[in-house]
N, C-alpha and C positions, 0 to 999 in steps of 0.2 A: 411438463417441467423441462423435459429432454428438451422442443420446439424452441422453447425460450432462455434455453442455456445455449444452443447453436444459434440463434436467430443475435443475439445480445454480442454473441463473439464477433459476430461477422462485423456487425455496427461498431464497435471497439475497435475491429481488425481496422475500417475504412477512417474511422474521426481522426489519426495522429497524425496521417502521414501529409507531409509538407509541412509539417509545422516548423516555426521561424526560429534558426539555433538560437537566438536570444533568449527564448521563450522555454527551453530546454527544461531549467531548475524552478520555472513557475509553472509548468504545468508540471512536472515531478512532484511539485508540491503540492498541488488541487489535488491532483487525484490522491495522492495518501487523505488529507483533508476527507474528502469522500469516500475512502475506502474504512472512513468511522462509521459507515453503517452498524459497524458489528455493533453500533447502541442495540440496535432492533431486537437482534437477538439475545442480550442481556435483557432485556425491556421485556420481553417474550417471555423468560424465565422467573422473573422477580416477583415477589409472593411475601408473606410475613405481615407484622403488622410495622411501624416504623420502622424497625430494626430487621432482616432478617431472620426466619426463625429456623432453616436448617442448612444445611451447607451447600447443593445445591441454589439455595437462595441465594447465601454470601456470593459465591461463586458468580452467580449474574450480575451479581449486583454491582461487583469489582470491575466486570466487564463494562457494564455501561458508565461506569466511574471515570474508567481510563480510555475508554471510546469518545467520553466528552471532553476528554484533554486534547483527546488528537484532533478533533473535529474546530475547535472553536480556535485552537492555535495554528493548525493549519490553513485554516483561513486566513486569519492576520497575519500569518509567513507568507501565505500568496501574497496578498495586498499589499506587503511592504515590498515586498520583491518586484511589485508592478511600480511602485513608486518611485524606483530608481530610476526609469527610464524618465520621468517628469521633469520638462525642464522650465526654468524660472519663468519664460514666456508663457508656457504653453496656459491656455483660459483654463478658468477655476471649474473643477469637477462638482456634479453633485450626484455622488451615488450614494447619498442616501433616499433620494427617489425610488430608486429601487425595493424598496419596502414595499411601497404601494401596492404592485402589483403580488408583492409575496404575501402581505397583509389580507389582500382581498380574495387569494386565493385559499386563505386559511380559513379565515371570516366565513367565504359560501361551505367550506368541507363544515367548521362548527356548525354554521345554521342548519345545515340539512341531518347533521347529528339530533340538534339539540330538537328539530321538528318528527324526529320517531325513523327519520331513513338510514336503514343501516347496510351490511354490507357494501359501504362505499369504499373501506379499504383500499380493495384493488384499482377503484380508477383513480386513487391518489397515490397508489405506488406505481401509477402509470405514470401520472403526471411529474412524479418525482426521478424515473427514471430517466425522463427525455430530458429533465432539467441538467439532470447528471449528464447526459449524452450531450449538452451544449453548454457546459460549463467544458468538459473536455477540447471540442469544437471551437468554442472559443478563445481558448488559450491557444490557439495556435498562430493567432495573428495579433499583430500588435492594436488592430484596430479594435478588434471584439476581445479582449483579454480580460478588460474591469468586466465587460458586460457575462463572461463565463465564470468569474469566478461569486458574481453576483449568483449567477444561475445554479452554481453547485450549493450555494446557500441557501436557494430558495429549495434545492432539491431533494435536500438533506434534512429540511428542516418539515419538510412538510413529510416525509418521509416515516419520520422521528413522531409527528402531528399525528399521522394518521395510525400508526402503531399506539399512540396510549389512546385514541379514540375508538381503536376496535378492543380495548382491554375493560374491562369494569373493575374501575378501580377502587377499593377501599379508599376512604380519607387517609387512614394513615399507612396505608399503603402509596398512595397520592403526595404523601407527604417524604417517604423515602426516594420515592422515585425523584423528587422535584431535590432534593438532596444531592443524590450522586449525580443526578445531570446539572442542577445549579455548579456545588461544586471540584466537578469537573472542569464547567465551563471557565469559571474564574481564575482556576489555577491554569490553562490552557492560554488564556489571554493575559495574564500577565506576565507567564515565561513566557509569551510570542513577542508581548510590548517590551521588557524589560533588556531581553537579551541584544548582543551589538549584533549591528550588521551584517557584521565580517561573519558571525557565527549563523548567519541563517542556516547554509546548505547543512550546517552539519544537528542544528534544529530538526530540521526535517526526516532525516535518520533518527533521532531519538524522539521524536510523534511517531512514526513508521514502526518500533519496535512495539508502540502499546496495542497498537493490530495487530500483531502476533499473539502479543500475550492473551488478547480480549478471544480471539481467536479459540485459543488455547481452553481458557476456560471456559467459553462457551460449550467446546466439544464435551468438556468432564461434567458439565451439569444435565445439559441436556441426557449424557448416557444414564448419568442416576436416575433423574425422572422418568425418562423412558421406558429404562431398562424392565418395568413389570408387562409391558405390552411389546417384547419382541416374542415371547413363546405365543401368540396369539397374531401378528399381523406378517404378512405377506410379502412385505415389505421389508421386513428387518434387516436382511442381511445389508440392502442397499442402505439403509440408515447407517448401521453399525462401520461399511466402508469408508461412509462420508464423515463419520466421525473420526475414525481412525488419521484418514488423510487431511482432514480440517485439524488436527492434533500436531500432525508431523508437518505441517506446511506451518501452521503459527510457532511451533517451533525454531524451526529452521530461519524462518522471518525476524522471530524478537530477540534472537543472539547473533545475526546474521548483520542487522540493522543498528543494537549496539559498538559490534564490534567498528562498523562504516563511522558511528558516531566517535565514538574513541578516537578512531585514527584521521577525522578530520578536525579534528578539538585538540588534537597535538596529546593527546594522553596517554597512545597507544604510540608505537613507531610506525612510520609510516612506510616501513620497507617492507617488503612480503616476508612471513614468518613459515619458514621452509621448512618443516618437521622431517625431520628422517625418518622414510616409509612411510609420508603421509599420502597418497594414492591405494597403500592396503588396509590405513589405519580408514579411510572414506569408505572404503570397499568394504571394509568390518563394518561400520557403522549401518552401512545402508544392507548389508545381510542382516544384523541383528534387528534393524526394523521390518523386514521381511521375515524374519523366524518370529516377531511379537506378534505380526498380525495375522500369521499364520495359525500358531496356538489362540490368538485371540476370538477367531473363528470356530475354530474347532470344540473349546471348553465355554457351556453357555455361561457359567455363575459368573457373578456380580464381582466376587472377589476379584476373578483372572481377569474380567474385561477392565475393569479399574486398573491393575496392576499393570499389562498390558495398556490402557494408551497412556499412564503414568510412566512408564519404562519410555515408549516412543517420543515421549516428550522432552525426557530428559537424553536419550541418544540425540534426538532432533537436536536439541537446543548446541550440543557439545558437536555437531555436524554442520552447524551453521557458523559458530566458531572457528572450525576445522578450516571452512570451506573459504570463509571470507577473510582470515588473518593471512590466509597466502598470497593475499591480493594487495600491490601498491597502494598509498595513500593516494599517486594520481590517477586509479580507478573506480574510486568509491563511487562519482556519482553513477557510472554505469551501473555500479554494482546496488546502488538502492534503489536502480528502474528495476532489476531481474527481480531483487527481492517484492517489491511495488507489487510487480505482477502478479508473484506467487501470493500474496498476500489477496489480490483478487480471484486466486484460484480455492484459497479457505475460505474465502465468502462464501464464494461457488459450494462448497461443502455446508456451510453454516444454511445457505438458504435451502439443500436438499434434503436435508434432517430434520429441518424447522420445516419443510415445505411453505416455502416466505417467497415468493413472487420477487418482491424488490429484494432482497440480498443475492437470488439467483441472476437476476439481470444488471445490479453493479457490480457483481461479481465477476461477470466474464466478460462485463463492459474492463475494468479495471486489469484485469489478466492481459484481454487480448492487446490492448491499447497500449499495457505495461510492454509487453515481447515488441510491438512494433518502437516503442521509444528506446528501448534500448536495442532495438536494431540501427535505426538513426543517429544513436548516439553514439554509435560503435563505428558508422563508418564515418563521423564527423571526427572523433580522435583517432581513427587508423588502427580502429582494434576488428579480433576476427569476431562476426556473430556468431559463427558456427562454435565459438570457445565462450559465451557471453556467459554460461553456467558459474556461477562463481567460485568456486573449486578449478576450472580451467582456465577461466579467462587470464591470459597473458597481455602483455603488451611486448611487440618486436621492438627490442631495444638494442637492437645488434649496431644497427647505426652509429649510434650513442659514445658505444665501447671502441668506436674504431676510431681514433684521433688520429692516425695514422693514413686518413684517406681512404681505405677499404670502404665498399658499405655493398649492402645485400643487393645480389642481382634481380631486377623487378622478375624475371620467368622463370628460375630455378636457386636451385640452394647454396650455389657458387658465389662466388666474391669476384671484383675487379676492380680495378685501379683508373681512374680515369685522370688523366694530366691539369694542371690546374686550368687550362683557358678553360677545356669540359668542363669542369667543376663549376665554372665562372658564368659560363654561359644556362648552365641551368638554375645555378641562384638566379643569375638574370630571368630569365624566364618564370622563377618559382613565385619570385617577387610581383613580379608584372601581375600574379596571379589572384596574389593576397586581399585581400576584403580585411576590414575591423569587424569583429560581431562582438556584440553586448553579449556575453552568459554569463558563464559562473565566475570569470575573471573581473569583473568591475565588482563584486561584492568584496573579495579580500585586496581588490586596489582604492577601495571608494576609501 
């Protein structure tokens, strides 16, 4: 599992880079899209007969509820997002062709179920991954963009396929499942079709927080079910870790992701919300989630470890908060790449507790690929990476504040005054420099 959580990052680390800044907030938005794996692991979970029958169940079941929200509206936010670049010329698309090939890939997985071959699982969580690895891949250029974000469909879905195809499903157990994924999906694609244009980017942050959540409760049901075979396997403390951390990362994500949605929907302010002593109030935070999972280790019973990632969750959520209201309205979109990321790093956690093949390799497909977009997006708005953390991340606005002529020395901390021909001659030059790029700016201009 270690092979293939390093093996998945490196592939993540290599897919984003060069990608086309136009293309910026649609692959932002594939990958959250794909980062609704966490169905799998609700799907994994879910039990009962219609209804679920104990909490643990409910708990999964909420997960793949709001994993299918993110999943099928994410999509249609990609899609629509690729649709603005269309122009009235350009020939008529048929991507619904694209079926065929996803059709027939699911078609041969059924057939070889339905004729007695089993353990196919994993070479459809293979074939699901690569799909993922070229829906990213191809979001990066204008030419292969429908064709990746076709591919994250087909990767996710066969994904989702082959997960209730290795489960034996009751009928009315068959019938719940087909509930919370039905609708999910429905209400997913009608707040993707319904909503205006101008509000996509900040769509995308509110699908992005229900990975956290899903996130979240995956970790708390899995620990109840679990929890009778950690005095018995070998493994536990590493489960117990990744649950802890799959807890405090969807956290951190789904208040993190709110609050980005807020302050791009004009509901929160968009100014950075500067708490006095907020660097010891973070610093308290992020001890008190070290002293939970400290004691959470230390005391085995059910009670404490409940209480404990219960406690982390709620520190988390109010640290994500913390973290992200002290950040401008004009840095959200960097700030839902960082969070993006980490929400492929509580995959990464969901798939090593579950031991799940494909949640381990979207997972740090989706992390690594998240760090490297928002390294690009960082030096495309002239922000530092070294600060991308969302709790640091600044923007040099010194500039800005100097109407006066002053502005920051490019090699130290000093200021200078440059005569107006200077001044003149480097607009000239800055100008001479400028390019148009399609991003996030034609959606609240369209």
């Amino acid at each position: 599992m270690t092979t293939i959580f390093g093996l998945s990052g490196i592939v993540g680390y290599h897919t984003v880079w060069g990608v086309t800044p136009a293309l910026h907030s649609p692959l932002m938005s594939v990958t959250n899209a794909v980062s609704g794996i966490t169905a799998v692991g609700g799907l994994l979970l879910m039990g009962g007969g219609m209804v679920p029958g104990t909490v643990p169940q409910g708990l999964a079941a909420t997960a793949a509820f709001i994993s299918s929200i993110n999943i099928f509206g994410g999509f249609l936010v990609t899609q629509r997002m690729l649709d603005m670049f269309r122009r009235p010329t350009d020939p008529s698309e048929h991507n619904y062709l694209y079926a065929i090939p996803a059709l027939a890939f699911l078609g041969a997985y059924g057939t070889a179920v339905s004729s007695g071959c089993t353990d196919l699982e994993q070479m459809m969580y293979l074939g699901s991954s690569l799909c993922c690895v070229g829906a990213l891949a191809g979001l990066s250029s204008q030419k292969t963009s429908r064709l990746g974000n076709a591919l994250g469909m087909i990767g996710v879905s066969s994904g989702i396929a082959a997960t209730l195809g290795s489960l034996d499903l009751s009928p009315e157990l068959a019938v719940q499942v087909a509930a919370c994924m039905g609708g999910g999906a429905g209400i997913g694609l009608l707040v993707a079709k319904k909503i205006e244009i101008t509000d996509l980017p900040q769509l995308v942050a509110a699908f992005h927080s229900l990975v956290g959540m899903a996130a979240v409760l995956t970790c708390l049901a899995t620990y109840m079910v679990d929890y009778s075979t950690f005095a018995t396997d070998d493994t536990a403390n590493v489960i117990k870790a990744a649950l802890f951390l799959g807890t405090y990362i969807g956290g951190v994500t789904f208040s993190g992701s709110l609050v980005a949605y807020g302050k791009l929907q004009g509901l929160l302010s968009s100014a950075p919300l500067l708490l006095p002593g907020r660097h010891l109030l973070n610093s308290g935070l992020l001890a008190a989630n070290v002293g939970a999972m400290a004691y959470y280790f230390m005391d085995d019973s059910m009670t404490v470890g409940l209480g404990c990632l219960g406690t982390t969750a709620a520190l988390s959520t109010l640290m994500g908060f913390t973290l992200t209201s002290a950040i401008g309205g004009a840095d959200m979109p960097v700030v839902i790449t960082v969070l993006n990321s980490y929400s492929g790093w509580a995959l990464c956690a969901e798939g090593f507790m579950l031991n799940n093949n494909l949640m381990t390799i979207v997972g740090a497909l989706i992390g690594s690929s998240g760090a490297i977009l928002s390294y690009i997006m960082c030096k495309a708005m002239n922000r530092y990476f070294a600060q991308r953390d969302p709790g640091r991340l600044r923007h040099v606005q010194h500039g800005r504040r100097q109407a006066d002529g002053h502005h920051r020395h490019p090699h130290g901390s000093g200021h200078c005054r440059d005569s107006v021909h200077d001044q003149g001659r480097q607009e000239h030059h800055r100008d001479a420099r400028l390019r148009p790029v399609c991003g996030q700016g034609p959606i609240p201009a369209r």
